[in-house]
C-alpha positions as CSV (number, residue, x, y, z in Angstrom):
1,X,-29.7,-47.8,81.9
2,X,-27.6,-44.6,82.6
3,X,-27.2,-44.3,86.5
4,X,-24.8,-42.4,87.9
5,X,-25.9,-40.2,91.1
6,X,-28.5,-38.4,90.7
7,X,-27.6,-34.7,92.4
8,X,-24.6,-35.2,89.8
9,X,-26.8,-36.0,87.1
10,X,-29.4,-32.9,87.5
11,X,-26.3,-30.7,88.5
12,X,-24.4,-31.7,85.0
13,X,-27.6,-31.4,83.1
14,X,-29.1,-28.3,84.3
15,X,-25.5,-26.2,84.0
16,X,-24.5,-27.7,80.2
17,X,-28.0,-28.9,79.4
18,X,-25.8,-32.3,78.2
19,X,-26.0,-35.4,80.4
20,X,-22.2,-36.5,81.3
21,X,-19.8,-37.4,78.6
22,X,-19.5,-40.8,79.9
23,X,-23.3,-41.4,78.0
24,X,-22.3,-41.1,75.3
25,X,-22.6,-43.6,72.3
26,X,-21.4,-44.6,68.7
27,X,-24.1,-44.3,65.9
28,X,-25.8,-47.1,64.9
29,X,-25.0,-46.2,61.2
30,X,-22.2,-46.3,59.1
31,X,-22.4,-43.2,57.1
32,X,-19.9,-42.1,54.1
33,X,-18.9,-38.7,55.3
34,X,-19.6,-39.0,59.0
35,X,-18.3,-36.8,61.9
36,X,-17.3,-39.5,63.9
37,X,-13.0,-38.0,63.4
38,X,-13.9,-34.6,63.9
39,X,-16.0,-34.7,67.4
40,X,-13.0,-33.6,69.1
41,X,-12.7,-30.4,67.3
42,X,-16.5,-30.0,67.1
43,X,-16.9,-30.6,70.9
44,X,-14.9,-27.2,71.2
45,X,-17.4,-25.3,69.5
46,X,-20.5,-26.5,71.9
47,X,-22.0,-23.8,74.1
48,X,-22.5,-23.8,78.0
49,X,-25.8,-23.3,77.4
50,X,-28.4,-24.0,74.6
51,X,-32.2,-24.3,74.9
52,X,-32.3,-27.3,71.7
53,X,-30.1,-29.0,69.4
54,X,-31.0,-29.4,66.0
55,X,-29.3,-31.0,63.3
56,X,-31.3,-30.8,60.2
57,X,-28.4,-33.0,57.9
58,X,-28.2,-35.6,60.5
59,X,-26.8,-38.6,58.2
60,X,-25.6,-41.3,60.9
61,X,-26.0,-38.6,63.6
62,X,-22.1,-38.8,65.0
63,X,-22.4,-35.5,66.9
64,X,-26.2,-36.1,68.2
65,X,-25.0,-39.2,69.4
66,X,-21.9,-37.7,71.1
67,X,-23.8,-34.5,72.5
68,X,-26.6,-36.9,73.6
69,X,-29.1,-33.4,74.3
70,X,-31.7,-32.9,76.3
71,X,-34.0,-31.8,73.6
72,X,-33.7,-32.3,70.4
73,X,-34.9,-32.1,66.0
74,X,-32.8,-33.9,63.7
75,X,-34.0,-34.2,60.0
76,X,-33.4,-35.4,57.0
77,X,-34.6,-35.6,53.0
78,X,-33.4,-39.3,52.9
79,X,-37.1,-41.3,53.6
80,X,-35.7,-44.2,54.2
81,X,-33.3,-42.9,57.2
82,X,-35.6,-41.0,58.9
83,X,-37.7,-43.8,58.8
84,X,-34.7,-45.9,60.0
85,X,-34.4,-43.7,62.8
86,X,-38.2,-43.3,63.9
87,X,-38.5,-47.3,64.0
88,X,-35.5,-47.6,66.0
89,X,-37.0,-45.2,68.4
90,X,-40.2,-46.6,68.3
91,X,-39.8,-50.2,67.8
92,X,-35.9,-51.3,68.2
93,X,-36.9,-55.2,69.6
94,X,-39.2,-56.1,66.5
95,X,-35.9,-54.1,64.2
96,X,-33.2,-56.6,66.6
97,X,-35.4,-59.8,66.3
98,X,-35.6,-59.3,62.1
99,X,-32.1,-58.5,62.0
100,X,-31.1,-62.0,64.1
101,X,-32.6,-64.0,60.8
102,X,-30.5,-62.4,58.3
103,X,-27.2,-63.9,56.8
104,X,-24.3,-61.7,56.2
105,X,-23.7,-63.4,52.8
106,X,-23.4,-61.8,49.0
107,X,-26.4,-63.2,47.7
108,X,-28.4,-62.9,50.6
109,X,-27.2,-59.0,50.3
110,X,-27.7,-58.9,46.8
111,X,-31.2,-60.7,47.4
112,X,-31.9,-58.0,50.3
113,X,-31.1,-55.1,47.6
114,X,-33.4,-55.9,45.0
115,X,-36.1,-55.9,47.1
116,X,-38.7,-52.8,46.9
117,X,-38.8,-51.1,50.1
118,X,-42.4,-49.4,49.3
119,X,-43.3,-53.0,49.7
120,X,-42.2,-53.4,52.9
121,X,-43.2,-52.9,56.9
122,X,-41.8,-50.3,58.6
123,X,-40.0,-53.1,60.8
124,X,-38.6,-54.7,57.4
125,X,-38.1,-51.4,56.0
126,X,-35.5,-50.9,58.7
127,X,-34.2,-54.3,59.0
128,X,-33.1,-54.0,55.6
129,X,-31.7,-50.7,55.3
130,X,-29.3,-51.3,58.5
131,X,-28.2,-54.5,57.1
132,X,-27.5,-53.1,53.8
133,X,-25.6,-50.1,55.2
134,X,-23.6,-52.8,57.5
135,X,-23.1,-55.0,55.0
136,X,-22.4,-52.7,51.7
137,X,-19.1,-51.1,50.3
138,X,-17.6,-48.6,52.9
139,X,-21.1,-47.9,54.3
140,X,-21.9,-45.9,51.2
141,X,-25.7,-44.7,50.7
142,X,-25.9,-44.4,46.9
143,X,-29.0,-44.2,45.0
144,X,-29.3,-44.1,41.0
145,X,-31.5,-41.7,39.2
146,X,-34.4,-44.0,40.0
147,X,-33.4,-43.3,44.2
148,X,-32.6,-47.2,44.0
149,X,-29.8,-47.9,46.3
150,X,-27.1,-49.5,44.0
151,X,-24.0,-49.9,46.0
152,X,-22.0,-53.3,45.8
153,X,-21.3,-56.3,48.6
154,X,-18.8,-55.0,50.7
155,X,-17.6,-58.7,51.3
156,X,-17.2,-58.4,54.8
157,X,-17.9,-61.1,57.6
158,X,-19.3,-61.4,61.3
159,X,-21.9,-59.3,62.8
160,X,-23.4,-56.7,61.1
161,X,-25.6,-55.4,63.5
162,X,-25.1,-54.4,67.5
163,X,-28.2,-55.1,69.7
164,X,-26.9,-53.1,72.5
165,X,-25.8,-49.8,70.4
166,X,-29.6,-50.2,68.6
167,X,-31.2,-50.5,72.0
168,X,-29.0,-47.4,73.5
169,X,-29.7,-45.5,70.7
170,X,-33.7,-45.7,70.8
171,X,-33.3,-44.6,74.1
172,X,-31.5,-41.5,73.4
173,X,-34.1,-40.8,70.5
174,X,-37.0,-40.6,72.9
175,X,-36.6,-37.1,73.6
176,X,-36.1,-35.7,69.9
177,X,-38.6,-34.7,67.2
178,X,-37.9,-36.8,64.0
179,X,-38.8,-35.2,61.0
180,X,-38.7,-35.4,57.2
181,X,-38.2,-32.6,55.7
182,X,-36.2,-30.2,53.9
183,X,-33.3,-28.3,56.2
184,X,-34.8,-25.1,55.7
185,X,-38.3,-25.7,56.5
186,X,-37.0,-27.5,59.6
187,X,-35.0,-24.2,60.6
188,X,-37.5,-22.1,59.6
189,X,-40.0,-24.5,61.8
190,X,-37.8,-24.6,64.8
191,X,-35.1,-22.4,65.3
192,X,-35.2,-20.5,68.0
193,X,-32.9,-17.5,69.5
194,X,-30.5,-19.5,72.2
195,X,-30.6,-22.9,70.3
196,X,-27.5,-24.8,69.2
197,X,-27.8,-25.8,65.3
198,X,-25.2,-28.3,63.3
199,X,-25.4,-27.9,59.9
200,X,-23.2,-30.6,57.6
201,X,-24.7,-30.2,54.2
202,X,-23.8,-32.7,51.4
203,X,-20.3,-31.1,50.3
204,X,-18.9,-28.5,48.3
205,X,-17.2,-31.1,45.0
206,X,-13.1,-30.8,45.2
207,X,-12.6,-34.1,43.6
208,X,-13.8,-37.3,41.3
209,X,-15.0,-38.1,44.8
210,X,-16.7,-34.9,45.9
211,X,-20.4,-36.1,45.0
212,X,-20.0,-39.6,47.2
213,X,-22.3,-37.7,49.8
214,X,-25.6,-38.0,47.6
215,X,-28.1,-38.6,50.3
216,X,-31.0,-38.5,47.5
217,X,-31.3,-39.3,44.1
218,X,-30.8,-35.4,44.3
219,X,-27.9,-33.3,44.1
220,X,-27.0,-30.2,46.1
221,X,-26.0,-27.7,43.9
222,X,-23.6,-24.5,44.0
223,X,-27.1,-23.0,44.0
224,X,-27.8,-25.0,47.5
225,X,-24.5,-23.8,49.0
226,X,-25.8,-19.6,48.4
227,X,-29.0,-20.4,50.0
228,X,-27.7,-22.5,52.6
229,X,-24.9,-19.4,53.2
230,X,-27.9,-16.6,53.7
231,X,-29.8,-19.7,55.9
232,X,-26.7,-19.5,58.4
233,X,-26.8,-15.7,58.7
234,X,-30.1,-15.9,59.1
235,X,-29.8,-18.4,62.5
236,X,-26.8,-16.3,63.3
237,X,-28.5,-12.9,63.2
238,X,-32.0,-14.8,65.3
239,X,-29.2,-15.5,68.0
240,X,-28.4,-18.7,67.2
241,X,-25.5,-21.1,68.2
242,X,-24.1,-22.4,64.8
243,X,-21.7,-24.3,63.3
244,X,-21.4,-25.7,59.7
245,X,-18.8,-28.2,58.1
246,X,-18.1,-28.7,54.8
247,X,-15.1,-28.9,52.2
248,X,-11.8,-26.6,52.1
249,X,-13.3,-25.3,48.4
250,X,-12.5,-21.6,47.7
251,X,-16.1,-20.7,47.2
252,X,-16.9,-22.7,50.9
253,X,-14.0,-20.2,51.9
254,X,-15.3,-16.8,49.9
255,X,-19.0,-17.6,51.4
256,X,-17.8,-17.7,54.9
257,X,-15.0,-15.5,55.4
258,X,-16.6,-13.3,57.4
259,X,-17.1,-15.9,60.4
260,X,-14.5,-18.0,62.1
261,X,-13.1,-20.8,59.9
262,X,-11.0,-23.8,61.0
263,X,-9.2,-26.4,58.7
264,X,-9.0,-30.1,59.6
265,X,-7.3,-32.7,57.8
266,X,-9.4,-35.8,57.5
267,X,-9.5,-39.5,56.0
268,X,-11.6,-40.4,53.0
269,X,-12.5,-43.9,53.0
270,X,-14.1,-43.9,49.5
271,X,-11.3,-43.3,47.5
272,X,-9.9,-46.9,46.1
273,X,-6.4,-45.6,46.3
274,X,-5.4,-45.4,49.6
275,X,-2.9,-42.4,48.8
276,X,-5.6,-40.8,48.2
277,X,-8.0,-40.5,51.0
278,X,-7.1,-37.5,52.9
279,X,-8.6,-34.5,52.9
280,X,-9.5,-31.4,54.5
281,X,-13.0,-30.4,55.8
282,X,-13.8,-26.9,57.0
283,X,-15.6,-25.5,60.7
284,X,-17.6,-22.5,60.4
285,X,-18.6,-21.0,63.8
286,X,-21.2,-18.4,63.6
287,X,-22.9,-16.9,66.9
């Protein structure tokens, strides 16, 4: 689907292990806390050269999908996206041709939500968790203490799905490991000195709005932010290329002021008030 040259191509690949820029894609997901706004400060901070990419938080993947590797993890403890993005990969058509019966439509959605997903086909499985992250409030993934998604109608219109963007991104999973699993037994399991590593953990709190990133019916406690700290020295010190995003907290800032830190200010879309949605998110560059 991607032709360009092909001396360019191998040339491009072989010196930046990336395939051109022009490749790249939007994620298929719309994901509360996503890095779609800071690519252009995170595209600073990739290497020349990297032997695999691996992104062990990878929500709706905004930075795999930008950096389009040629080798690749990505990982997850939400089941039902990293089944998401296994199906895609395996079986986008079957996903596309379930999606084209669904009605974007509040009781259809509400109808959609109650269902139990342990009930369903991988293919439905899917189906139903991209049309209710299309179709929900603000893309939000909320679960209760149950892990039963519980986020309202977002009361939108038109398409909620992209055929072309679903079939793009299967083909850019083909070459990357999928796996569920906790971050650090994926690191543990695959990091490697020379490989680049994006880490974008569930949040430091600063706010009423802090715990919005709740990718499980689990939290990630101030516990989860130590262990996480002495997991990026660890990479760091195996020869690692790592960066790490997370909120402008002063224990984010204590915990990593030995390494270069950068301050963005970003937009929160879950806040109600829309005085309120800006914010400021943290780069850590280790290695």
């Amino acid at each position: 689907m991607y032709k360009i040259e092909e001396e360019e191509r191998l040339a491009t690949v072989e010196e930046t292990w990336l395939f051109p820029e022009q490749v790249s894609i939007k994620p298929f997901l719309k994901w509360a806390g996503g890095k779609t706004q800071l690519l252009n400060e995170l595209t600073k901070y990739i290497p020349n050269n990297f032997n695999k990419y691996i992104e062990p938080f990878i929500g709706g993947g905004a930075f795999y999908f930008h950096l389009n590797p040629r080798k690749a993890v990505i990982a997850d403890l939400n089941y039902e996206l990293v089944l998401t993005y296994r199906t895609i990969k395996q079986s986008v058509e079957e996903v596309i041709n379930l999606l084209k019966t669904y009605k974007n439509e509040e009781r259809f959605y509400y109808d959609m939500r109650a269902k139990n997903p342990e009930n369903l086909s991988n293919i439905e499985r899917t189906a139903r968790f991209l049309y209710l992250n299309k179709t929900c409030f603000n893309g939000l993934y909320r679960v209760n203490k149950k892990g039963q998604f519980n986020v309202p109608y977002g009361k939108g219109s038109g398409n909620f799905f992209n055929s072309k963007v679903l079939r793009d991104s299967s083909e850019f999973l083909q070459n990357t490991e999928i796996e569920f699993a906790d971050y650090s037994d994926t690191l543990k399991k695959h990091a490697e000195k020379g490989d680049f590593i994006f880490l974008d953990p569930p949040y430091y709190p600063v706010g009423k709005y802090g715990d919005f990133k709740r990718y499980t019916k689990e939290f990630f406690y101030h516990e989860d932010q130590l262990a996480l700290k002495e997991e990026f020295d660890r990479l760091v010190n195996l020869g690692c290329h790592v960066i790490l995003t997370n909120s402008n907290h002063p224990v984010i800032l204590d915990l990593y002021k030995d390494y270069e830190i950068k301050t963005i200010e970003t937009r929160r879309m879950i806040n109600s008030d829309a005085k309120k949605r800006k914010g400021i998110d943290v780069i850590v560059i280790g290695g």
